[in-house]
C-alpha positions in Angstrom: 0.0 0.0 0.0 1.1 3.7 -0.8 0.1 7.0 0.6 1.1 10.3 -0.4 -0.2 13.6 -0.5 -0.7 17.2 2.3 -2.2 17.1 5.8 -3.0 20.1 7.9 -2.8 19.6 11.2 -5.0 22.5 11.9 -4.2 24.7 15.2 -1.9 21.9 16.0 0.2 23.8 13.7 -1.0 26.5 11.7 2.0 27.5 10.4 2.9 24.4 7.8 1.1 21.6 5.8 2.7 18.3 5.7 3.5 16.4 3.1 3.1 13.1 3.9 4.6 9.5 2.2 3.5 6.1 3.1 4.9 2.7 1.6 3.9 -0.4 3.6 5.9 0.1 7.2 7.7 3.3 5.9 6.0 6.6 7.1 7.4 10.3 6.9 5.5 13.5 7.2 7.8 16.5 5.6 6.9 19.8 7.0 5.9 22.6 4.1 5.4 26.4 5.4 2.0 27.6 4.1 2.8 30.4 1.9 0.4 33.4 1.1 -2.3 32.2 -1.7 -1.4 28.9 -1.2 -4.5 26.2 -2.3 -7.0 26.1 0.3 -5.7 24.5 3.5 -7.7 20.7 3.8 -6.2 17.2 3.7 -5.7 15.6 0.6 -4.4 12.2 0.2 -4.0 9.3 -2.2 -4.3 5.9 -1.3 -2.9 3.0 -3.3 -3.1 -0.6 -2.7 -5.6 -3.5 -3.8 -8.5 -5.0 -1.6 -9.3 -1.9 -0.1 -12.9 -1.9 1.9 -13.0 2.3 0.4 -16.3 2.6 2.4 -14.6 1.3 5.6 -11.4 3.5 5.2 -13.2 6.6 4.3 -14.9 6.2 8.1 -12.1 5.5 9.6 -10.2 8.8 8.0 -13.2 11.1 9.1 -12.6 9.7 12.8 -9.2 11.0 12.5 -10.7 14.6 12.2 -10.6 16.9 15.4 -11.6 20.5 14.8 -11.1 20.8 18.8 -10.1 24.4 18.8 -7.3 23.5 21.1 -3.2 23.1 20.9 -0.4 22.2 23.4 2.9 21.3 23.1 2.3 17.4 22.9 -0.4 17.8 20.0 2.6 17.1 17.4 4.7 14.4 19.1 2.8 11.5 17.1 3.4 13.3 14.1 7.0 14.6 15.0 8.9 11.4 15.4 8.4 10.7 11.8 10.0 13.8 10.3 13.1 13.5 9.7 15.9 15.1 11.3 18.4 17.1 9.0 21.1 14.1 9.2 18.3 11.3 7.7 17.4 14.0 5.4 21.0 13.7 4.3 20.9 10.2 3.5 22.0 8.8 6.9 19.9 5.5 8.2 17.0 6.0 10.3 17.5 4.5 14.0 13.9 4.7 14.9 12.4 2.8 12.0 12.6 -0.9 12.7 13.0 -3.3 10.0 10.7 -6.7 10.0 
C-alpha cells in the first residue's frame, strides 16, 4: 500500500502543511510552510493498494478529524517522530524505523 499527499494539522500547527509519504511500514510526514495564496488549506491524500474496503477506510479517516479548537505542546509528538531530522534527510539510516 502507498500513501502520499498534504495534511493540515490544523491549530496543531497553523503555520505548515505536511507532506506526507506512506509505503507499507515506511511513514514520513515532511513539514511545508503555508505560503500566502497557497491552495486552500484541507487534507488531501492518495491511497494505493488492492483489496481496499473504500467505504470502511473513508470512516475510519473522518474519525481522524478533530476541529477541537485547542493546541499544546504534545499535540505534534505522534506526528514529530516521523520527520526527519536534518542528518536522515541527508541520506543517513533511520535509527527509529525498525525493519521486519
Amino acid at each position: 500500500y502507498r500513501i502520499k499527499g498534504y495534511v493540515d494539522f490544523g491549530p496543531h500547527d497553523t503555520r505548515n502543511r505536511y507532506s506526507v509519504h506512506a509505503v507499507g511500514r515506511f511513514l514520513r510526514f515532511y513539514p511545508e510552510p503555508w505560503a500566502p495564496g497557497d491552495e486552500p488549506r484541507l487534507t488531501q491524500l492518495v491511497l494505493i493498494g488492492t483489496g481496499i474496503d473504500a467505504a470502511a477506510l473513508t470512516k475510519e479517516l473522518e474519525a481522524c478529524k478533530d476541529d477541537a479548537p485547542r493546541a499544546d505542546e504534545h499535540s505534534m509528538w505522534g506526528v514529530l517522530r516521523y520527520v526527519p531530522d536534518k542528518e536522515q534527510e541527508a541520506g543517513e539510516p533511520d535509527p527509529s524505523y525498525d525493519t521486519p
